[in-house]
C-alpha positions in Angstrom: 37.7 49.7 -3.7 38.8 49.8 -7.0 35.7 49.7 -9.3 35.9 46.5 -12.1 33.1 45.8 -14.0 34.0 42.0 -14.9 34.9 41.8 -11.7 31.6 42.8 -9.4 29.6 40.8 -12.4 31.3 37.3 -11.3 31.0 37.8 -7.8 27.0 38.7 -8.2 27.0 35.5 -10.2 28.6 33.2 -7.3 26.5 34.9 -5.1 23.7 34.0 -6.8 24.9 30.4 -7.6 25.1 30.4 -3.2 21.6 31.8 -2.6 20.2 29.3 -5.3 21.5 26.0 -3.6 21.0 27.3 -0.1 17.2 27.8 -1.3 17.0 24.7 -3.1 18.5 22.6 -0.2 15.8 23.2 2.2 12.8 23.2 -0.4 12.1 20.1 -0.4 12.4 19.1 3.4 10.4 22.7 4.3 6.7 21.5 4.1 7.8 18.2 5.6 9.1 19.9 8.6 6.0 21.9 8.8 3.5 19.1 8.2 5.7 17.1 11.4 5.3 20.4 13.6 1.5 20.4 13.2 0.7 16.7 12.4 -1.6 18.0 9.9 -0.7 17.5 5.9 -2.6 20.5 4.8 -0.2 22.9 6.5 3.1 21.5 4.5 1.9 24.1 1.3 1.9 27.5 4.1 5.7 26.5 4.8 6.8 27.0 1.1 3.9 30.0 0.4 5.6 31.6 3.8 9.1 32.2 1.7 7.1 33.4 -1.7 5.4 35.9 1.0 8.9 36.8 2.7 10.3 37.7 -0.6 7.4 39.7 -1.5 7.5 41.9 2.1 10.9 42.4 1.6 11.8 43.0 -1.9 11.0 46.7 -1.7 12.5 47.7 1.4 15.8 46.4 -0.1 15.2 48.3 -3.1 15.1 51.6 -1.3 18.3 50.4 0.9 19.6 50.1 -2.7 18.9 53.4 -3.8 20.1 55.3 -0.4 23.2 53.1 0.3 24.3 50.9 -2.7 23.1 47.6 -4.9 26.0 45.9 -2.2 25.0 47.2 1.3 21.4 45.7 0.1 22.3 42.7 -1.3 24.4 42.1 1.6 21.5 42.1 4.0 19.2 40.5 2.3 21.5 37.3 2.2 22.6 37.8 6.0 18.8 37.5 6.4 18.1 34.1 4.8 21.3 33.2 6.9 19.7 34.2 10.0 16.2 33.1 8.6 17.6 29.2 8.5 18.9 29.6 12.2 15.5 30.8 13.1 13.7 27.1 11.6 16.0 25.7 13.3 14.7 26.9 16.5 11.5 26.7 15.6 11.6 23.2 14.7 13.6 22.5 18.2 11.2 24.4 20.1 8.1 22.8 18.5 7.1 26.6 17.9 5.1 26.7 14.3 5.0 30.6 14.6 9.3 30.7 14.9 9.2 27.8 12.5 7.2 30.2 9.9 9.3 33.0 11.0 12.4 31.6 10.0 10.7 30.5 6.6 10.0 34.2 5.7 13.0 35.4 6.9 15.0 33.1 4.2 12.6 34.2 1.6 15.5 37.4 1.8 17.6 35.7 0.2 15.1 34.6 -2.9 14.1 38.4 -2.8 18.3 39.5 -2.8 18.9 37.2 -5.7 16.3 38.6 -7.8 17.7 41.8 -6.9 21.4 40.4 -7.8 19.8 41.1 -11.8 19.1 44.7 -11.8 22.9 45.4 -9.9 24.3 43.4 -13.1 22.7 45.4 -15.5 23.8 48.5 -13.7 26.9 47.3 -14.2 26.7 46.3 -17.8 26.8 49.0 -21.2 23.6 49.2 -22.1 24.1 47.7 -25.9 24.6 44.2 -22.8 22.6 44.8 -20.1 20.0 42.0 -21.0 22.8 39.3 -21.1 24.1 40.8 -18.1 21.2 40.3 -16.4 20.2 37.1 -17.9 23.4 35.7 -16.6 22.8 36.4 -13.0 19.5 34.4 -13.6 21.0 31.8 -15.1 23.2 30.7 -12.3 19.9 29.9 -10.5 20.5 26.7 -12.8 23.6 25.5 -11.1 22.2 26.3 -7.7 19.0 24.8 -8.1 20.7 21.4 -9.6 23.3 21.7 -7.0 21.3 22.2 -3.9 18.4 19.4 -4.0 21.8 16.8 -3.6 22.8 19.0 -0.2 19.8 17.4 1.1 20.6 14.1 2.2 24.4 14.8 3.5 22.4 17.8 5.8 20.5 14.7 7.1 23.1 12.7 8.5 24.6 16.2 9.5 21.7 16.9 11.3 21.8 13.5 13.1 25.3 13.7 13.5 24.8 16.8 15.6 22.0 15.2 17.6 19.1 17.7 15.9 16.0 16.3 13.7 17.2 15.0 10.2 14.8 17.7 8.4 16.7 20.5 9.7 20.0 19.6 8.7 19.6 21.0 4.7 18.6 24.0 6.9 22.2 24.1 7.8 23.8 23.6 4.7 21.2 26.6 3.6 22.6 29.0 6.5 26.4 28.0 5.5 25.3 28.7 1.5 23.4 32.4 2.6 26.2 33.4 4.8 29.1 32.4 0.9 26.4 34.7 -0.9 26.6 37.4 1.5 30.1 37.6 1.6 30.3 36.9 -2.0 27.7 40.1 -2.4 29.9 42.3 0.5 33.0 42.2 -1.9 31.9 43.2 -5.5 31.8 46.9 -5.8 29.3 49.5 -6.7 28.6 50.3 -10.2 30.0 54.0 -10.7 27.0 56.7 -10.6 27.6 57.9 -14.0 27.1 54.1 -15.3 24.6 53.5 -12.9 22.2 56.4 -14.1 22.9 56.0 -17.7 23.1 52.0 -18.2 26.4 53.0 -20.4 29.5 52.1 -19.8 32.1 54.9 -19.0 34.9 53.7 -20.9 34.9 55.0 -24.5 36.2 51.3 -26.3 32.6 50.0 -24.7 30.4 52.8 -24.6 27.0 52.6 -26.4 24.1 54.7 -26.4 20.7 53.1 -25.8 18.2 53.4 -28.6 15.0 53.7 -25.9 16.7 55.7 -23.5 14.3 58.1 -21.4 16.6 59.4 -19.0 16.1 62.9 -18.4 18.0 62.6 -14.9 21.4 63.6 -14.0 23.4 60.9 -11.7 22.5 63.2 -8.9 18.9 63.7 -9.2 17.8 61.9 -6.3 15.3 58.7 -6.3 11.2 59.2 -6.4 9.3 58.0 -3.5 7.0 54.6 -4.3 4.3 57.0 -4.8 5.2 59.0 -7.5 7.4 56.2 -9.2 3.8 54.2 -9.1 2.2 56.7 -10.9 5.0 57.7 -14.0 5.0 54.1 -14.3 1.3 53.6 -14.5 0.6 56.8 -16.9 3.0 55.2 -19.8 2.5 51.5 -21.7 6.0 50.7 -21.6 7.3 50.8 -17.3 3.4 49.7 -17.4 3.9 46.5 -19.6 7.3 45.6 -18.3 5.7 45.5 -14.7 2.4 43.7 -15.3 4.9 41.5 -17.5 7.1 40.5 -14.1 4.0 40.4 -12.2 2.1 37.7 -14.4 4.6 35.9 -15.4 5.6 34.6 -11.6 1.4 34.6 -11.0 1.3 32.0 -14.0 3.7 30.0 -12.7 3.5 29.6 -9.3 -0.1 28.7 -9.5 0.2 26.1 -12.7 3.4 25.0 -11.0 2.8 24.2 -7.3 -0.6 22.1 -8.1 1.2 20.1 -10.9 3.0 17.4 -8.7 -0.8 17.4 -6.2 -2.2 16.7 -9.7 -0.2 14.1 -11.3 -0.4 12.3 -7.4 -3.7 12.3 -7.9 -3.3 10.7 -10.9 -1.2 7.9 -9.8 2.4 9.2 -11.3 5.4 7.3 -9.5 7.2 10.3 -7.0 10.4 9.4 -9.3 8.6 10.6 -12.3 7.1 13.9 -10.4 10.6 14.9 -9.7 11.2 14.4 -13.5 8.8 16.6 -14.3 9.6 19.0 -11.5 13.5 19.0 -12.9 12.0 20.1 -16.4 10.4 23.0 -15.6 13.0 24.2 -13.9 15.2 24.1 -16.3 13.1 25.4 -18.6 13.5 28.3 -15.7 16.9 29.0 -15.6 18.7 27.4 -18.4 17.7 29.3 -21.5 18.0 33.2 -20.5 21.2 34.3 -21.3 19.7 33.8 -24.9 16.8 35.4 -23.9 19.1 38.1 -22.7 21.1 38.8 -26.0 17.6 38.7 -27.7 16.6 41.4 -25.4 19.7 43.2 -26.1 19.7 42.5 -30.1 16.4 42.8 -30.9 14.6 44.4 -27.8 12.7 43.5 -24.9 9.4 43.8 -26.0 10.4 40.8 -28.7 11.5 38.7 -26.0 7.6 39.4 -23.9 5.9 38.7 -27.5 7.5 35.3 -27.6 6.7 34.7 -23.9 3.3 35.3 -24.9 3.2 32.7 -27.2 5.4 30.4 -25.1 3.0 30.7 -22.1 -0.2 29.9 -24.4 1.3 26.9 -25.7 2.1 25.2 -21.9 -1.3 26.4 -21.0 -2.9 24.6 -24.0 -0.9 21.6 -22.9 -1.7 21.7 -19.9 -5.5 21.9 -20.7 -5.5 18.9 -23.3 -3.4 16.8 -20.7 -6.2 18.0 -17.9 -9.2 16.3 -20.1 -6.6 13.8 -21.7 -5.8 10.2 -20.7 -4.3 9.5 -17.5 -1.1 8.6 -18.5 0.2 11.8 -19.6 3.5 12.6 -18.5 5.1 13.8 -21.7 2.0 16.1 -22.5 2.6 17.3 -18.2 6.6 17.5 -19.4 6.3 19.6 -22.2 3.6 21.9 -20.7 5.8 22.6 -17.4 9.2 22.7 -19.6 7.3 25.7 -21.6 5.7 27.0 -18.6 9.4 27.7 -17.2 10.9 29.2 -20.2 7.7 31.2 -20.6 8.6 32.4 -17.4 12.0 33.1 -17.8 11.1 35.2 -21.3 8.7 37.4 -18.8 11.5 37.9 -15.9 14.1 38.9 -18.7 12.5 40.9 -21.2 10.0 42.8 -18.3 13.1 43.9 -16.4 14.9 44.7 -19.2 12.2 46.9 -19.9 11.7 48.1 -16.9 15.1 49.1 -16.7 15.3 50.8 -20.0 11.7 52.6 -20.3 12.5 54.7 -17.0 14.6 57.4 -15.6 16.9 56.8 -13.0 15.2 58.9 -10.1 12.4 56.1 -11.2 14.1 53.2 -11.3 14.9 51.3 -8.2 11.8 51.8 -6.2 9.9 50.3 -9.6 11.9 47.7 -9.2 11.9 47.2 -6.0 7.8 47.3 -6.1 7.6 44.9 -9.2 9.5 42.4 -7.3 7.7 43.0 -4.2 4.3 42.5 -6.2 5.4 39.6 -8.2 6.3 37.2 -5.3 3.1 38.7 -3.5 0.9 37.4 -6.4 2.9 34.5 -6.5 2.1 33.8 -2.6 -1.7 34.6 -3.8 -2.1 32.4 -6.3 -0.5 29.8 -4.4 -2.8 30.1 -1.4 -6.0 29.7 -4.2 -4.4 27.4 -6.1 -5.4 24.7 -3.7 -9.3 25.8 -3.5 -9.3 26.1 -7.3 -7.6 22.4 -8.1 -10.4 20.7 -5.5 -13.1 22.7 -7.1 -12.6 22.4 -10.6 -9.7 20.0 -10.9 -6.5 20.7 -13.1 -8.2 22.3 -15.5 -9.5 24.8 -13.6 -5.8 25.5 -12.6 -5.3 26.7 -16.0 -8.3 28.9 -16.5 -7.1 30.8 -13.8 -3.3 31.1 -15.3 -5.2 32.2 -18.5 -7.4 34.7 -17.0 -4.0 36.3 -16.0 -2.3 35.8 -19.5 -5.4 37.5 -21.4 -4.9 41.0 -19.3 -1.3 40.4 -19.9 -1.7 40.5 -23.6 -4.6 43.8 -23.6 -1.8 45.6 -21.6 0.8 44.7 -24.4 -1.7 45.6 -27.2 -2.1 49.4 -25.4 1.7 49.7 -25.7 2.6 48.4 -29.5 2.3 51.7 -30.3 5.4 52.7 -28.4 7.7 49.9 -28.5 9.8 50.2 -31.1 10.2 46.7 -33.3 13.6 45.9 -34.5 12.5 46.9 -38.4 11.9 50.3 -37.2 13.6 53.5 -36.9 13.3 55.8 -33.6 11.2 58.4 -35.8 8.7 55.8 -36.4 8.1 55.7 -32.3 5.2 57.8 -30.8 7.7 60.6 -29.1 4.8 61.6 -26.7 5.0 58.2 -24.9 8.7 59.0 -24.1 8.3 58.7 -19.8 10.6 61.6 -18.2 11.4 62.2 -14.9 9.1 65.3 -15.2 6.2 63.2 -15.7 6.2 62.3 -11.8 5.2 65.5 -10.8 
């Protein structure tokens, strides 16, 4: 196939607009389905923990598909899975069975891990004076899926009834049919040529750009590091290490703060309508701002983009705090703190893979990524699991204790690296050169 940059950057984008509705549809029917299985409410929270944690398993062994047979051939089986995962709830729902049921909820956690993916193929893809947009792109049509799929819910209802199943599993159906548009969707865009894929510059002389952090010191056919030894060039240098605790804590932050925000406000007597307000802010705050966060990254570096998520992610935790110890009624306080909480978010996800992406050599690359996705949706899962403990224990406030136990070791590992991140007033000379990472290093 004929390679087309423009091209295989759409088609990641509509596969990732697929994945997001087909996730979306059946989020909100998922712990109800699980909770009906079991007749017992506390088990409606392992349904939606049971995808975080099938993303988490299956982020890295996607990665290392990527780097042995293509960003396509993995992105293509990671959607085919979700497909197969929502066929698998439907039998376990059918069946009664809570073990298929939670089977079937992992295996479409594939498709969360495959669009998370979808960002690193677009910046492969991209120069590297754009790979930030790029990227930031393929995140942002989360947005349309996410708005798009929560109204799939109802008409899978009546499908489901129309077909003579239980109403809950019919989103489960429209989530198969969206999985199955993102694979093929994924199957037809085309490989990002080696020479652009190892570089991160774009071949053709009218767009080509050299990066101003760039420590390749691989050639395109230098083959890819085992986990191992990717684990430890990343962990002996402040910047792969910031960008990778950056992914890591930004998902741990908002997972917990997130998923005990609607128990919290039930407990405090908010109307359901008004949840789902709040619930709709935050993810917009997600999604809908990071194609700016993107062209930040690109114009004025990664590392800008983490500093402001810094600040971002203090401010909804302060929020969060006051509205904790606050009055009852105290929506807007909730609103703003989960509208920052997702942007703060979304600064972490974009400028901690661009960072990732730029601060290592090829041979490094993919199983880093692959790992720091792997670990992000893991520590998402844990936090979930606790959050529930930690919001009977010590009530909402508590909840954001923990989110800024993780935030303070966020910002130490950024204060170890200002010393090698190079601001946008600086010149290269004025970076540390002995914090350069090489492929070398690994050895």
């Amino acid at each position: 196939m004929k390679y087309s940059r423009v091209g295989s950057q759409l088609k990641l984008i509509i596969a990732q607009l697929f994945a997001g509705a087909g996730i979306a549809s059946g989020y909100a029917v998922g712990g109800l389905l699980a909770e009906q299985i079991t007749g017992k409410t506390a088990m409606a929270g392992f349904a939606q923990m049971s995808v975080i944690l099938g993303a988490g398993l299956i982020a890295y062994p996607l990665a290392v598909l990527a780097g042995k047979r293509g960003r396509r051939t993995a992105l293509t089986l990671g959607f085919s899975i979700g497909a197969a995962g929502a066929l698998v709830v439907l039998l376990g729902v059918t069946l009664q069975l809570l073990p298929i049921f939670m089977l079937g909820m992992m295996m479409c956690g594939s498709a969360t891990a495959s669009g998370l993916q979808a960002r690193y193929a677009a910046a492969e893809l991209a120069s590297s004076a754009h790979s930030g947009r790029a990227m930031s792109l393929v995140v942002w049509a989360t947005t349309v899926g996410s708005v798009l799929g929560p109204s799939f819910t109802a008409p899978g209802a009546h499908l489901g009834q129309a077909l003579g199943l239980n109403s809950l599993v019919g989103p489960y159906l429209i989530s198969m049919v969206a999985f199955l548009l993102a694979m093929f969707a994924a199957s037809t865009f085309v490989n990002a040529p080696k020479q652009l894929e190892a570089s991160g510059a774009d071949p053709s002389p009218a767009d080509s750009s050299p990066t101003d952090s760039s420590p390749t010191d691989s050639s395109p056919d230098e083959p890819t590091l085992r986990l191992g030894p990717a684990l430890r060039l990343a962990l002996s240098h402040p910047l792969p290490r910031l960008a990778m605790i950056t992914i890591i804590a930004g998902q741990m932050m908002m997972t917990n703060v997130m998923v005990m925000t609607p128990v919290h406000m039930d407990h405090q007597h908010f109307d359901l309508r008004i949840i789902g307000i709040v619930v709709s802010v935050h993810i917009a705050g997600m999604y809908a701002l990071s194609p700016l966060f993107g062209w930040v990254a690109d114009r004025w570096g990664a590392a800008t983009v983490i500093l402001g998520g810094i600040v971002v992610f203090a401010a909804s935790i302060t929020l969060g705090m006051i509205a904790a110890v606050g009055p009852e009624d105290s929506m807007v306080l909730l609103s703003l703190a989960l509208l920052l909480l997702g942007i703060g978010w979304s600064m972490f996800l974009i400028g901690g893979s661009a960072l990732l992406s730029s601060s290592v050599p090829k041979p490094a690359r993919v199983p880093l990524q692959g790992a720091s996705d792997a670990a992000m949706n893991l520590g998402g899962a844990l936090m979930a699991a606790m959050a529930g403990t930690v919001l009977g224990a010590g009530g909402f406030l508590a909840i954001n204790f923990m989110a800024t136990g993780v935030l303070v070791i966020t910002v130490i590992v950024f204060a170890s690296a200002a010393r090698s991140i190079r601001w946008p007033w600086q010149s290269p000379a004025e970076v540390v050169d002995r914090d350069r990472v090489s492929a070398g290093a690994s050895d």
